[in-house]
Residue, then its C-alpha position, 0 to 999 in steps of 0.5 A: x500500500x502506498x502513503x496516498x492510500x491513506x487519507x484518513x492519517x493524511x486528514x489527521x495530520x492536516x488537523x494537528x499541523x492546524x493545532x501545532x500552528x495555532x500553539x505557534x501563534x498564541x506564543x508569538x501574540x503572547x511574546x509580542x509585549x515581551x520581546x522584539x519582533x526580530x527576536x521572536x523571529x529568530x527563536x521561533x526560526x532556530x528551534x523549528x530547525x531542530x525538529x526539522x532537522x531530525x526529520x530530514x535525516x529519518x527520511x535520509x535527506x540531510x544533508x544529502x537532499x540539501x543540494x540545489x542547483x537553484x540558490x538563486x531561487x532559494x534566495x527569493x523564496x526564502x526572502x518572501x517567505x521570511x518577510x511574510x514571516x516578520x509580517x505575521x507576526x507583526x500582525x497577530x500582535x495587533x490584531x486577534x488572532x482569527x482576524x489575522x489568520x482569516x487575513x492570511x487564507x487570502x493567500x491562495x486567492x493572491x497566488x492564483x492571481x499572481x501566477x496569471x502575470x508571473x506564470x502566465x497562467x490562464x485568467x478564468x472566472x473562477x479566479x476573478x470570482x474568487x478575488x472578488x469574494x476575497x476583497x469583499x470579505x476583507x471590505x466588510x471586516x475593515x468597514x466599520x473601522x473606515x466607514x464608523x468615523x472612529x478610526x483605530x490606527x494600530x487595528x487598520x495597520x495590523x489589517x493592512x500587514x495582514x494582507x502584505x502577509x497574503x501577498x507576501x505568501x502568495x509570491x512564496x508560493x508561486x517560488x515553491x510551486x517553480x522550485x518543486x520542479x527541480x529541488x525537494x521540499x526539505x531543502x525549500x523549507x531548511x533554506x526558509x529557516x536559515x533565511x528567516x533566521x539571518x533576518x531576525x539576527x540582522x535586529x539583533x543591533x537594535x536590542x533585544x530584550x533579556x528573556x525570563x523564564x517564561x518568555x524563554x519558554x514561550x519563544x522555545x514553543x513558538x519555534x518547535x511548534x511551528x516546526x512540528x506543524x510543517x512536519x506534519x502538513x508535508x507529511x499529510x500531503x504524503x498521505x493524502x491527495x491535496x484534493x482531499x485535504x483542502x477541506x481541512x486546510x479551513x478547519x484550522x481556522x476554528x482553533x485560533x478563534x477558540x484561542x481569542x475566546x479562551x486563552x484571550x478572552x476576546x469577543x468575536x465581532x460581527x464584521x469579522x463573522x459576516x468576512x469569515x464566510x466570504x473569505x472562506x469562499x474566496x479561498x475554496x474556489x480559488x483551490x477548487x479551480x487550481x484542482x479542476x481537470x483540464x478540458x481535453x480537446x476534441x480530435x478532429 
């Protein structure tokens, strides 16, 4: 039996990686009052190291799999990736968690876009009308900051580095989806960290804080969380066609608004309940299109 006769482990792991992320970003909004954005950064790139390490040499690819004949390519994945990164992070910290994560399933939306200009793809309706359920969604959440006469700076901005987070992604991931081809999924996600790594050291000269007990543990966490959680959604996608995990990819929504309610004690709002569906559907139909099969031409 091969690993994509398992969907049932696939979808689990697609589950806890969503469970493992969360833990990642409770730590990050937790630490984001105790330590520089460019420390956080960097703890939560060097401990996700270890396990990933780990892993590559229990499927014998480090560091044999780390070859590439691409460095350029890892270059610009690794600086959108890490950039996302500072960008999220920045973000979680200003707004609650669900509204940053549901700002980041824009990305699919982008992505597809993107790879109308950069790969020349195909512009179809079912990417327009994903980006329009897109930017209707994002509309909706920020309308009451805009259009209410009160306006929150620190909130539109953590709005406004949710959706360059998006962005960001999205050109990441048309670099993953070109680097594919040709390097392994390890060797993309090692030159990640180390490139996510090298920029919050680069912070180091504006001060980092002197982390205590606890915030020592929470920056160890952030890192080994968001480690095992990428552990686990590559493995999923061993085990499972994307196909059937995409469905699973929106669950992982639920855990952080659980977090807002219970460990932040945040209330949902009602622009944020009247985005999330739209968002949502942006996202699924921009991955439903990329899923559908090609329409075979007709012999004459």
């Amino acid at each position: 039996m091969s690993r994509t006769d398992r969907p049932n482990l696939g979808i689990g792991l697609r589950l806890i990686s969503g469970v493992l992320f969360t833990g990642m970003v409770i730590c990050v909004k937790a630490l984001s009052e105790a330590a520089p954005l460019g420390q956080i950064v960097f703890f939560r790139s060097f401990f996700a190291l270890i396990p990933l390490v780990i892993f590559l040499a229990w499927r014998h690819e480090f560091p044999s799999g780390l070859r590439t004949s691409r460095p350029l390519g890892h270059m610009v994945r690794s600086f959108f990736g890490a950039a996302a990164m500072f960008t999220s992070f920045a973000s979680v910290a200003l707004l609650p968690l669900a509204e940053a994560v549901l700002l980041a399933q824009l990305a699919p939306v982008l992505t597809a876009i993107i790879a109308v200009l950069v790969l020349s793809e195909r512009l179809t309706r079912w990417r327009v009308l994903g980006l329009t359920f897109g930017v209707a969604g994002v509309l909706v959440l920020v309308w009451p900051d805009i259009g209410g006469g009160v306006v929150d700076a620190n909130r539109l901005l953590g709005i406004g580095l949710g959706l360059l987070t998006a962005l960001l992604t999205a050109f990441a991931l048309i670099m993953v989806r070109s680097l594919t081809r040709t390097e392994s999924p390890g060797a993309i996600a090692f030159y990640f960290v180390i490139a996510s790594m090298a920029g919050g050291l680069v912070t180091l000269p504006w001060g980092w804080a002197l982390p205590d007990g606890q915030t020592l543990v929470l920056l160890v966490l952030a890192g080994l969380f968001g480690g095992f959680a990428h552990i686990a959604m590559t493995l999923s996608f061993s085990y499972a066609e994307a196909s059937r995990l995409a469905p699973f990819e929106y669950v992982a929504l639920l855990w952080p608004v659980l977090a807002d309610m219970l460990i932040f004690r945040l209330s949902l709002s009602t622009s944020f309940m009247l985005a999330l569906p739209l968002v949502l559907a942006g996202a699924a139909i921009a991955a439903a299109e990329r899923d559908r099969p090609r329409p075979q031409k007709r012999s004459t």
